[in-house]
N, C-alpha and C positions, 0 to 999 in steps of 0.2 A: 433500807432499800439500797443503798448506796455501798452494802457491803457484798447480795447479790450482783449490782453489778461490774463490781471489778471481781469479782471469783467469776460470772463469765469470763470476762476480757482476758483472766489469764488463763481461767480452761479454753477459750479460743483459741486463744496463742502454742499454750502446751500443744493441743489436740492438732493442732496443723504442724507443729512440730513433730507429729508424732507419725502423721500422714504421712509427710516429708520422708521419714526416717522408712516409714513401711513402702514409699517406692523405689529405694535404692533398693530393694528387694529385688523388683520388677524388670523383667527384659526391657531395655530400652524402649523399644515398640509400645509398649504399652504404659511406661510411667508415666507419659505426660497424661494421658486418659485419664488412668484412672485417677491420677493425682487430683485431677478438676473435677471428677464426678464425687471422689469424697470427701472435698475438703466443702463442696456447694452444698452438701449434707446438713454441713456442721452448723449454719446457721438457720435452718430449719429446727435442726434438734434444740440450738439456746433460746429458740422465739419460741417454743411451743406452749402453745395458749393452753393446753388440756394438763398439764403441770404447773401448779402455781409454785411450787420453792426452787429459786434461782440455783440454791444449792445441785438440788438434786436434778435440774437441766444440763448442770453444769459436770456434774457426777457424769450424765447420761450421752455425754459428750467424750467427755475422756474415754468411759468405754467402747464406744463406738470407735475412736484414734486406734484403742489400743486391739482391736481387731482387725482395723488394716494392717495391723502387722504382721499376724496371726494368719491370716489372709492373704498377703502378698510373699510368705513365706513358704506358705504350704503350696501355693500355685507356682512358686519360682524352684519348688523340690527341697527345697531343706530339712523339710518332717519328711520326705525321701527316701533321706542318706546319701542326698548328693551335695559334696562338701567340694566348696572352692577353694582354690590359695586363699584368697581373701578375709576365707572362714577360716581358714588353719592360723592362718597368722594374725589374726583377730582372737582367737583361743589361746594362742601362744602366746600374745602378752600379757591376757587375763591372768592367764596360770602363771608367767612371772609378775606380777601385779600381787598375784597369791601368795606363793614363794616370797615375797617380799616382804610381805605383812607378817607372815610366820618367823623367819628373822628376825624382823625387829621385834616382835614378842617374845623372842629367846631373850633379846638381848639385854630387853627391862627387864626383864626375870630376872639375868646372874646381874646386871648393872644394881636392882633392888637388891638381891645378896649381896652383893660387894657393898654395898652401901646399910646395909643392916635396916633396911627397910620391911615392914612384917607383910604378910603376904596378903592378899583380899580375904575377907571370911564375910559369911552370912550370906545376904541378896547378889553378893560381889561375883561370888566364886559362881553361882547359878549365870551369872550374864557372862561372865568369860568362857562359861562351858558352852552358853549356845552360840557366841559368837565365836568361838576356835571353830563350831561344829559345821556352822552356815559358813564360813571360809572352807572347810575341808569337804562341802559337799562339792561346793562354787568350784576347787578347785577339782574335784573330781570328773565333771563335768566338763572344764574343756580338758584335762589331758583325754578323756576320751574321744572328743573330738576330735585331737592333735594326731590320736593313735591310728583311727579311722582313715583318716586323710593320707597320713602315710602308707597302711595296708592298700591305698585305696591307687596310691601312687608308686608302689613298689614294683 
C-alpha cells in the first residue's frame, strides 16, 4: 500500500508539472483558467473509487497531464504551423543539443582508434544503431522547424 501511495504523490506532482508546462502554451487570457480547471481534475482521477490499483490511477493521471499539452497546443496553433521565435529558438538549441552529441560520438570513435580499443559488436552495435537513429530523427525534426520559421520570417 505504501508503495501506491507515493507513485500517486509523484504522479501528482509530475502531472501538475505537466499541466504547468501545457499552460505556457496558452494565451495569457486563458492560462490561469484552465490551469485550475485541470490540475482540480487531477485529484479526482487519483481518488477514483471505481479503480482499485494505485498504479494505474496513477498511469491515468499522467495521461490526462500529458493531454493538456496536446491540448493547449493544438488550441495555441502549433499543430497549425504557426511557429514563434520562442519555438525557433527552442528547436535551435535542441538541434545544437544534437549536433553536439554527434560530435562527441565522433570523437570516442577516433579517441577508441587512437587508443586501440575494438569496436561494440553483438547486442552493442544494435543500441548504437537506434540510438544514432532516434538522435537523427530528434534532430531532423527541429531543423525542420528551424527551416519553417525562417520561410515563415523571410
Amino acid at each position: 500500500m505504501r508503495g501506491d501511495a507515493l507513485a500517486q504523490q509523484l504522479a501528482q506532482r509530475l502531472a501538475g508539472w505537466l499541466i504547468r508546462r501545457a499552460c505556457r502554451d496558452l494565451p495569457a487570457a486563458a492560462r490561469a483558467e484552465r490551469g485550475r480547471e485541470w490540475t482540480a481534475e487531477l485529484p479526482a482521477i487519483l481518488d477514483d473509487p471505481d479503480v482499485r490499483s494505485g498504479w494505474l490511477r496513477s498511469a491515468r493521471a499522467l495521461r490526462f497531464a500529458l493531454g493538456t499539452i496536446r491540448t493547449a497546443r493544438r488550441e495555441h496553433g502549433v499543430f497549425r504551423g504557426q511557429l514563434t521565435g520562442a519555438d525557433a529558438r527552442s528547436a535551435g538549441m535542441r538541434l545544437f543539443v544534437c549536433a553536439s552529441l554527434w560530435l562527441a560520438a565522433v570523437c570516442l570513435v577516433r579517441l577508441g582508434a587512437v587508443l586501440h580499443i575494438p569496436p561494440p559488436h553483438g547486442i552493442w552495435i544494435a543500441l548504437v544503431v537506434l540510438a544514432a537513429a532516434t538522435v537523427e530523427l530528434f534532430a531532423l525534426a527541429q531543423l525542420i522547424k528551424v527551416v519553417r520559421w525562417l520561410c515563415q520570417h523571410d
